[in-house]
GUTIDO-349648 format. One record per atom (N, C-alpha, C): residue in three letters; atom name; x, y negated, z. Coordinates in Angstrom, 3 decimals, always signed. Last residue first. Example, Ala and Ser with C-alpha at 12.3 -4.5 7.8 and 13.67 -1.06 7.14 Angstrom:
# GUTIDO-349648
+------+------+----------+----------+----------+
| rest | atom |        X |        Y |        Z |
+------+------+----------+----------+----------+
|  SER |    N |  +12.850 |   +2.250 |   +7.080 |
|  SER |   CA |  +13.670 |   +1.060 |   +7.140 |
|  SER |    C |  +12.900 |   -0.030 |   +7.870 |
|  ALA |    N |  +13.190 |   +5.690 |   +7.800 |
|  ALA |   CA |  +12.300 |   +4.500 |   +7.800 |
|  ALA |    C |  +13.200 |   +3.300 |   +7.800 |
+------+------+----------+----------+----------+
END
This chain:
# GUTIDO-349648
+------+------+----------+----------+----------+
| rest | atom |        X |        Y |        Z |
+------+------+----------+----------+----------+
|  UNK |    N |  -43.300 |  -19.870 |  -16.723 |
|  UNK |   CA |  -43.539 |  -20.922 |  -17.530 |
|  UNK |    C |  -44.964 |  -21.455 |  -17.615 |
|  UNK |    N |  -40.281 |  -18.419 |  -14.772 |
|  UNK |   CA |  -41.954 |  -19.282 |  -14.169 |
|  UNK |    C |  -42.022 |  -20.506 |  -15.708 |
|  UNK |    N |  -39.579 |  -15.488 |  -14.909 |
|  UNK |   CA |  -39.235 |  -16.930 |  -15.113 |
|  UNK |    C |  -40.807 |  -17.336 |  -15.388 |
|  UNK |    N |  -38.880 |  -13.300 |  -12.265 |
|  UNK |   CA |  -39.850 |  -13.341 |  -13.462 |
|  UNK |    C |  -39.642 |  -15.062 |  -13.470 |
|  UNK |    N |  -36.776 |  -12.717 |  -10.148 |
|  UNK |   CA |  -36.631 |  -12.458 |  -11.528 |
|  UNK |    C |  -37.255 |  -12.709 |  -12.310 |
|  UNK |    N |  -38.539 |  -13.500 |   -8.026 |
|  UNK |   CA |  -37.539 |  -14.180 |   -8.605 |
|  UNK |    C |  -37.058 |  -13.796 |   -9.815 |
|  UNK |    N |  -40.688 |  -11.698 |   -6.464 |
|  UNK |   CA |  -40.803 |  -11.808 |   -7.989 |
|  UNK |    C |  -39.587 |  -12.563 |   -8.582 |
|  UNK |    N |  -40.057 |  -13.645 |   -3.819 |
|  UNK |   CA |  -40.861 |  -12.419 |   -4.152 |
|  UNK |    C |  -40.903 |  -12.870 |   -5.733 |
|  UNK |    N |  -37.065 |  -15.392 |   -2.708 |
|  UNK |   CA |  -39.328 |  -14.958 |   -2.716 |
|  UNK |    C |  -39.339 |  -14.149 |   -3.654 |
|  UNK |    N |  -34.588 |  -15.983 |   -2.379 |
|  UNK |   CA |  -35.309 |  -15.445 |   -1.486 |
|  UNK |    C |  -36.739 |  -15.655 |   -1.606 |
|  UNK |    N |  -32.632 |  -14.207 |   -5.114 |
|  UNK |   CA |  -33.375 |  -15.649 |   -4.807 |
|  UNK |    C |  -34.557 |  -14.758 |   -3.330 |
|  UNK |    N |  -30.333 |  -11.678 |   -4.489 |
|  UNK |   CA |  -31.034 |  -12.241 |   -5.192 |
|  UNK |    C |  -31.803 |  -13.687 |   -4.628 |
|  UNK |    N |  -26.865 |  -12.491 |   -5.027 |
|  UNK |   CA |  -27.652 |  -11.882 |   -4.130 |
|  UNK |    C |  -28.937 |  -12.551 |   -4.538 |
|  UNK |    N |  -24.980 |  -13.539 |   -7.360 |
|  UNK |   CA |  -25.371 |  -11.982 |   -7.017 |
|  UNK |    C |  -26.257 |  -11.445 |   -6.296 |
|  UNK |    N |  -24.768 |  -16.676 |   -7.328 |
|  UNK |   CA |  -25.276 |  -15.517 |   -8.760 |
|  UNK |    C |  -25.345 |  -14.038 |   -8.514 |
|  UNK |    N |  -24.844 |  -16.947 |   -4.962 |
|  UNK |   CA |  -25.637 |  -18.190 |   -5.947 |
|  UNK |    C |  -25.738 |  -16.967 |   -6.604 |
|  UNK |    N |  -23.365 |  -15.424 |   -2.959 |
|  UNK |   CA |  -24.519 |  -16.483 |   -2.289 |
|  UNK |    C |  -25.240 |  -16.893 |   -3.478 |
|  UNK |    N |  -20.835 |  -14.882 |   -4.559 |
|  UNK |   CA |  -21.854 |  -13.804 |   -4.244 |
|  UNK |    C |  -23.376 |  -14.415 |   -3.869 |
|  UNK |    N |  -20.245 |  -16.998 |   -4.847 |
|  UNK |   CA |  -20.239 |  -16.638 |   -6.042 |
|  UNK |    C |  -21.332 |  -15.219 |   -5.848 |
|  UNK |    N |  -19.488 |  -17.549 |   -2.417 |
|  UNK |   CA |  -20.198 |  -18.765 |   -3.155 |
|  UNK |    C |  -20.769 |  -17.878 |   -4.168 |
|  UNK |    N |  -17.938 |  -15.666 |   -1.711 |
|  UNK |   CA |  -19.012 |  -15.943 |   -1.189 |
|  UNK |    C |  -19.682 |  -17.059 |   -1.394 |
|  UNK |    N |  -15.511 |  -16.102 |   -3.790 |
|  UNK |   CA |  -16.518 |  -15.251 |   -3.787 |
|  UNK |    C |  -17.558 |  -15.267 |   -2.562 |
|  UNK |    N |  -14.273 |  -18.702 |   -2.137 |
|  UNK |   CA |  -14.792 |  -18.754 |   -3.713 |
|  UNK |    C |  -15.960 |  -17.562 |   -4.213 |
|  UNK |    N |  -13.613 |  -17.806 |   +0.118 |
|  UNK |   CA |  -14.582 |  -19.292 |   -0.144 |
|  UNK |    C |  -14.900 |  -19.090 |   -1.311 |
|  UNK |    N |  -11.379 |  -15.980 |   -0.260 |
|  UNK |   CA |  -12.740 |  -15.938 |   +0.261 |
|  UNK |    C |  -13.792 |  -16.673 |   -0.090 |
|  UNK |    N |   -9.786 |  -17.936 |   -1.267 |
|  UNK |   CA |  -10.550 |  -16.700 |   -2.504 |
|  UNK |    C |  -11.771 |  -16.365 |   -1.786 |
|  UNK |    N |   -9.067 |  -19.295 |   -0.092 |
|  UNK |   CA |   -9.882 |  -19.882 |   -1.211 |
|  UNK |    C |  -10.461 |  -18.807 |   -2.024 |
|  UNK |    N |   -8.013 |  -17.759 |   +1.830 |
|  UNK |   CA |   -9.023 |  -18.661 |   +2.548 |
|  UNK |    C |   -9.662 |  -18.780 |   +1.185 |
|  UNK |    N |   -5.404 |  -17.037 |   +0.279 |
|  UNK |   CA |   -6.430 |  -15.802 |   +0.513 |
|  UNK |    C |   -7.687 |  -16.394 |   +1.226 |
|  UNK |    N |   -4.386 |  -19.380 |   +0.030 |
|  UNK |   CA |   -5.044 |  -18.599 |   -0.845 |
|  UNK |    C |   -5.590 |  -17.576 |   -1.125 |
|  UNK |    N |   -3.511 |  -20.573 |   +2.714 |
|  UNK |   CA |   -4.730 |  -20.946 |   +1.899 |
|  UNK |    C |   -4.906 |  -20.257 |   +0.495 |
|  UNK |    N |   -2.008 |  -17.841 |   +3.265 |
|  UNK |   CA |   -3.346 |  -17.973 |   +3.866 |
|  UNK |    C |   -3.802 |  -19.332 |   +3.469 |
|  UNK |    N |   +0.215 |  -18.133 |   +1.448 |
|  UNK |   CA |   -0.246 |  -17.149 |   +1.181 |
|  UNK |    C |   -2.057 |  -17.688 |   +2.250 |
|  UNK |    N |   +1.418 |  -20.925 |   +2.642 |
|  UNK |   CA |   +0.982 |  -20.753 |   +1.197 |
|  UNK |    C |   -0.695 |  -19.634 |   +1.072 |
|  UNK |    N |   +1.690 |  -20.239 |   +5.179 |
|  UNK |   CA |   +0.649 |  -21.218 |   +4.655 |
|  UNK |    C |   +0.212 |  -21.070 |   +3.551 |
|  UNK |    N |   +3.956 |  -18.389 |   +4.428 |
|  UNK |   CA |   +2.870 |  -17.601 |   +5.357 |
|  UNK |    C |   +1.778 |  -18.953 |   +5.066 |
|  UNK |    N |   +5.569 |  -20.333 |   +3.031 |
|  UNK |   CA |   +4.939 |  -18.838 |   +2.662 |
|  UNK |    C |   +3.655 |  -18.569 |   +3.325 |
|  UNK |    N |   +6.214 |  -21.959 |   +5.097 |
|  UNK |   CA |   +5.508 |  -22.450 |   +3.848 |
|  UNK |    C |   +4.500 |  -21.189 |   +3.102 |
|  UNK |    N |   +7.945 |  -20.466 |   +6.729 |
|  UNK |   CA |   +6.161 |  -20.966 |   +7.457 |
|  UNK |    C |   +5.818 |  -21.458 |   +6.566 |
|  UNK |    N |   +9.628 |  -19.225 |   +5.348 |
|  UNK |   CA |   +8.766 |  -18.556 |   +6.363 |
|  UNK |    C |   +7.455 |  -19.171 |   +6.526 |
|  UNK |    N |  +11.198 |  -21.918 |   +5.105 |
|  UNK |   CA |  +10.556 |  -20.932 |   +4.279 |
|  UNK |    C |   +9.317 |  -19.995 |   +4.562 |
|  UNK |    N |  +11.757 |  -22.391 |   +8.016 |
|  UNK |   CA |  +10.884 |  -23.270 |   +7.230 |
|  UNK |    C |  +10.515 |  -22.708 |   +6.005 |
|  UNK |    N |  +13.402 |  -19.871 |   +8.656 |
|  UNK |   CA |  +11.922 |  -19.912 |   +9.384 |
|  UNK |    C |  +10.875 |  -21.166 |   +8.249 |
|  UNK |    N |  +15.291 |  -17.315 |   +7.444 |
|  UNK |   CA |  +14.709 |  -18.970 |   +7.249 |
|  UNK |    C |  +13.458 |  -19.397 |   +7.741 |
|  UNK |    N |  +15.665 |  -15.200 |   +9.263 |
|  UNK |   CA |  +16.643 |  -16.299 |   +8.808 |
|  UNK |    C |  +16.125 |  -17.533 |   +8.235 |
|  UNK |    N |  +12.311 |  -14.217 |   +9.278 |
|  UNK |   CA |  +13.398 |  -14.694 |  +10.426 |
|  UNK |    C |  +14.774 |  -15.482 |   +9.925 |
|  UNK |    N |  +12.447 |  -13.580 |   +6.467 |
|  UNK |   CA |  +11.651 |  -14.243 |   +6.917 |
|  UNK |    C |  +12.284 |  -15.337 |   +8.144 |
|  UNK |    N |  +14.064 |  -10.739 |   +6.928 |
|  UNK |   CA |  +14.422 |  -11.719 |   +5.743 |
|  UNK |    C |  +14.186 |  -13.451 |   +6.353 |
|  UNK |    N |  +12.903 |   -9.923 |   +9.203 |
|  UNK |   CA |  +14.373 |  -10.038 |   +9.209 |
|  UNK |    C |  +14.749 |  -11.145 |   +8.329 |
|  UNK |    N |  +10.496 |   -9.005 |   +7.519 |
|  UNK |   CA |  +10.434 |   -9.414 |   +8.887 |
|  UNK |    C |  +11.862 |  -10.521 |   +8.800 |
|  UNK |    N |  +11.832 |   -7.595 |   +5.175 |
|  UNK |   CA |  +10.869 |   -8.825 |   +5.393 |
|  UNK |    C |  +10.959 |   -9.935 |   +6.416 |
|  UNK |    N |  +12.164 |   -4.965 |   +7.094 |
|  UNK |   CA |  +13.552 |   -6.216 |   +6.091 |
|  UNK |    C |  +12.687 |   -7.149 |   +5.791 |
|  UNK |    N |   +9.815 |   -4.208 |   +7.625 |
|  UNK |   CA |  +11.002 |   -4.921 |   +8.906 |
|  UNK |    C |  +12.371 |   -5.363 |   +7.869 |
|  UNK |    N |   +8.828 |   -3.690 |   +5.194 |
|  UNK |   CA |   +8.037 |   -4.861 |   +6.604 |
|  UNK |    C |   +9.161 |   -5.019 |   +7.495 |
|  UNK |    N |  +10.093 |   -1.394 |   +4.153 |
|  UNK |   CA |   +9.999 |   -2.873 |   +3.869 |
|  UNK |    C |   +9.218 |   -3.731 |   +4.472 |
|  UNK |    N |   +9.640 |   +0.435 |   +6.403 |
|  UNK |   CA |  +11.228 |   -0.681 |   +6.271 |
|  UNK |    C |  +11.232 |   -1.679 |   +5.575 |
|  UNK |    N |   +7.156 |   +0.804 |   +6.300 |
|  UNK |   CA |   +7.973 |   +0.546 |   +7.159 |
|  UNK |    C |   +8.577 |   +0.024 |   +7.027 |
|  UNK |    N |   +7.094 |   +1.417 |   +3.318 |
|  UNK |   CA |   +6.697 |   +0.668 |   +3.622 |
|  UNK |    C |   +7.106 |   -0.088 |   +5.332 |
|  UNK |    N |   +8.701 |   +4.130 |   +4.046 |
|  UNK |   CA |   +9.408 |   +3.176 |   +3.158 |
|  UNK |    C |   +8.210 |   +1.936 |   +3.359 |
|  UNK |    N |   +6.869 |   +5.310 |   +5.720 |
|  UNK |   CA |   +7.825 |   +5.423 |   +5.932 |
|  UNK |    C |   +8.675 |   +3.755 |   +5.117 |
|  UNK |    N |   +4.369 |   +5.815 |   +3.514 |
|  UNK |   CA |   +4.455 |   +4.537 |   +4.945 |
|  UNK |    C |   +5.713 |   +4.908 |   +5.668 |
|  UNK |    N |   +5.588 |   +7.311 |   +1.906 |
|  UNK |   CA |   +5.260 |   +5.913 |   +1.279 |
|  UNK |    C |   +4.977 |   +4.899 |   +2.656 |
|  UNK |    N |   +6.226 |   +9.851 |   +3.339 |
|  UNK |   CA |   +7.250 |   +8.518 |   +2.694 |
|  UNK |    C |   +7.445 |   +7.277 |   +2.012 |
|  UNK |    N |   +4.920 |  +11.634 |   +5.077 |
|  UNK |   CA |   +4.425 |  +10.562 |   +4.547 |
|  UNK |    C |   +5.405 |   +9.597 |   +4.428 |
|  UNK |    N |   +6.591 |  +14.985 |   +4.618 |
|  UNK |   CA |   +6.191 |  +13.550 |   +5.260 |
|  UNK |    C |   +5.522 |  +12.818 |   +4.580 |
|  UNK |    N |   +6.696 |  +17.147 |   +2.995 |
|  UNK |   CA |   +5.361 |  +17.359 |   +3.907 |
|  UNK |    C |   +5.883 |  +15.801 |   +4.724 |
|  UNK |    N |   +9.037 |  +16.908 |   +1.218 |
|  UNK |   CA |   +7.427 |  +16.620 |   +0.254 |
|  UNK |    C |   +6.251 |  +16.884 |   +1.898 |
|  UNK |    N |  +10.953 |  +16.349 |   +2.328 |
|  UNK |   CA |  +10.486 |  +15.379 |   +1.995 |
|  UNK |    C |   +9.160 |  +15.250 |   +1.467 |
|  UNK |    N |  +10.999 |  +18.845 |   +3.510 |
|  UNK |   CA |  +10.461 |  +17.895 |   +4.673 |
|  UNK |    C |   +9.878 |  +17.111 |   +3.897 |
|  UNK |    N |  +11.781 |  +20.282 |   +1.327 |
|  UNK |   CA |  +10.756 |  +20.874 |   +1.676 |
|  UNK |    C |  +10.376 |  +19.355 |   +2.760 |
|  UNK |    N |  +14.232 |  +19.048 |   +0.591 |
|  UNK |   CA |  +13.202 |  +18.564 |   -0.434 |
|  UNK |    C |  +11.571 |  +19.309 |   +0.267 |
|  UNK |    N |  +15.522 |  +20.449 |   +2.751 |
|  UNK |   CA |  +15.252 |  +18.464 |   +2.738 |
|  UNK |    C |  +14.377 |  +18.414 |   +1.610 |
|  UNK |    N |  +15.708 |  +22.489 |   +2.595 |
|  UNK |   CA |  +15.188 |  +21.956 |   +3.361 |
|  UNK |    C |  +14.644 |  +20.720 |   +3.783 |
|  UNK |    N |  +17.392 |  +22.566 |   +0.444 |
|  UNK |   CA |  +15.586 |  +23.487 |   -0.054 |
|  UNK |    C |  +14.689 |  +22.731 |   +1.016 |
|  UNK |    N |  +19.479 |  +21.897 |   +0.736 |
|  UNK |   CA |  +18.523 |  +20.975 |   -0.407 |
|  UNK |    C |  +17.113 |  +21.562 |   +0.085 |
|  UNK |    N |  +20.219 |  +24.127 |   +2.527 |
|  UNK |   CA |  +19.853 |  +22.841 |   +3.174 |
|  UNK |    C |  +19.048 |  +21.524 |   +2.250 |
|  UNK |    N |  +20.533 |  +26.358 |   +0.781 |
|  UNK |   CA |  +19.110 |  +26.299 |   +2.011 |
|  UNK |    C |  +18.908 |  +24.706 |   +2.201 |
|  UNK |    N |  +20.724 |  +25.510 |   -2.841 |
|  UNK |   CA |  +21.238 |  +25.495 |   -1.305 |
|  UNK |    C |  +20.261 |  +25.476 |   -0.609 |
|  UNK |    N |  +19.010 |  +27.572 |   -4.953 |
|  UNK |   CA |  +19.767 |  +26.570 |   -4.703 |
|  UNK |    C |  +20.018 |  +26.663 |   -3.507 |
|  UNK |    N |  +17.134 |  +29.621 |   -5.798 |
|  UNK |   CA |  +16.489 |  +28.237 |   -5.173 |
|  UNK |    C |  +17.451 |  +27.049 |   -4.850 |
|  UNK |    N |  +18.835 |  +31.398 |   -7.703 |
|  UNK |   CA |  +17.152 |  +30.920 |   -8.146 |
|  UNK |    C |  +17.141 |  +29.645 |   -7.445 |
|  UNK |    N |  +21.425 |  +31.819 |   -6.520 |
|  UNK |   CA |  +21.200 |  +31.193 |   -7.712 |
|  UNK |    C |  +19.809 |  +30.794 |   -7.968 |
|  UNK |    N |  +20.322 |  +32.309 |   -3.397 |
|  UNK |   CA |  +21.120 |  +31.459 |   -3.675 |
|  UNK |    C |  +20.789 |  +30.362 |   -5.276 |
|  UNK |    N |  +19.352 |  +34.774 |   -4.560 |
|  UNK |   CA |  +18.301 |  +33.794 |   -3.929 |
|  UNK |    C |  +19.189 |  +32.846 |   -3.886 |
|  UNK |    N |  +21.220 |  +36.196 |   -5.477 |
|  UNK |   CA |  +20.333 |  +36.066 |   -5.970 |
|  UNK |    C |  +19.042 |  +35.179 |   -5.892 |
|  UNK |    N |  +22.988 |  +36.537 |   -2.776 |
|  UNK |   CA |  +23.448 |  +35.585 |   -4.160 |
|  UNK |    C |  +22.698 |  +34.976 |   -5.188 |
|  UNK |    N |  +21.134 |  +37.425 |   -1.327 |
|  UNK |   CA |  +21.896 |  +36.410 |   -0.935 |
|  UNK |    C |  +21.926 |  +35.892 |   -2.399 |
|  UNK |    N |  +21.226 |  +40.136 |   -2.659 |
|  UNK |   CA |  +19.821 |  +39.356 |   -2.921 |
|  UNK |    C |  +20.164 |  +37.873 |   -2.475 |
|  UNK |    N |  +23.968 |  +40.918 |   -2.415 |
|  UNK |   CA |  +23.535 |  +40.742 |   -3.986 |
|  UNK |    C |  +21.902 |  +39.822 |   -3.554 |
|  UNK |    N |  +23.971 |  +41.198 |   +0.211 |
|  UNK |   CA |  +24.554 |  +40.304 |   -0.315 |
|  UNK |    C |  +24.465 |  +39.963 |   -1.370 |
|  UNK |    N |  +22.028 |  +43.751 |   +0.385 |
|  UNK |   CA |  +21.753 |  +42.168 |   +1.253 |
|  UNK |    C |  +23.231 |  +40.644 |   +0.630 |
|  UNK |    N |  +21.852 |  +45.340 |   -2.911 |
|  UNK |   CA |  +22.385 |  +44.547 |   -1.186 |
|  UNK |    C |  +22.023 |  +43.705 |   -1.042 |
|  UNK |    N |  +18.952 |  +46.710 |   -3.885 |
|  UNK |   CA |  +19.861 |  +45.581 |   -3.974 |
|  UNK |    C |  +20.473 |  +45.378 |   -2.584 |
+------+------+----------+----------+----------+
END
């Protein structure tokens, strides 16, 4: 085969070098923390134009990640971790 017939031939099978090249980068980066990136700095940005929004949110969100805490270490403290003496599982009649 000529070098121009296998050209053509590799051409038609894989398509353009430069697709081949960009779908080759895209699959060896990490594009989920890439794109997470940007959505933290449009956030950011978002956030920044309304600051009194901003600071309800950010309150909002940390008393309800405070109450969840508070809630499962109650929940872990009473009904998951066991009673502190010996035998607790055996009911005393």
């Amino acid at each position: 085969m000529s070098p121009e017939e296998a050209r053509r031939q590799s051409h038609l099978k894989f398509g353009n070098a430069q697709q081949v090249r960009e779908n080759l980068w895209q699959q060896n980066t990490i594009t989920t923390i890439d794109t997470l990136w940007r959505e933290l700095k449009y956030g950011v940005r978002t956030l920044g134009r309304t600051p009194g929004f901003a600071t309800i949110a950010i309150l909002v969100m940390a008393l309800g990640i405070g109450g969840n805490i508070a809630l499962f270490t109650v929940v872990r403290s009473v009904l998951l971790k066991p009673l502190p003496y010996r035998d607790a599982d055996r009911s005393q009649r």
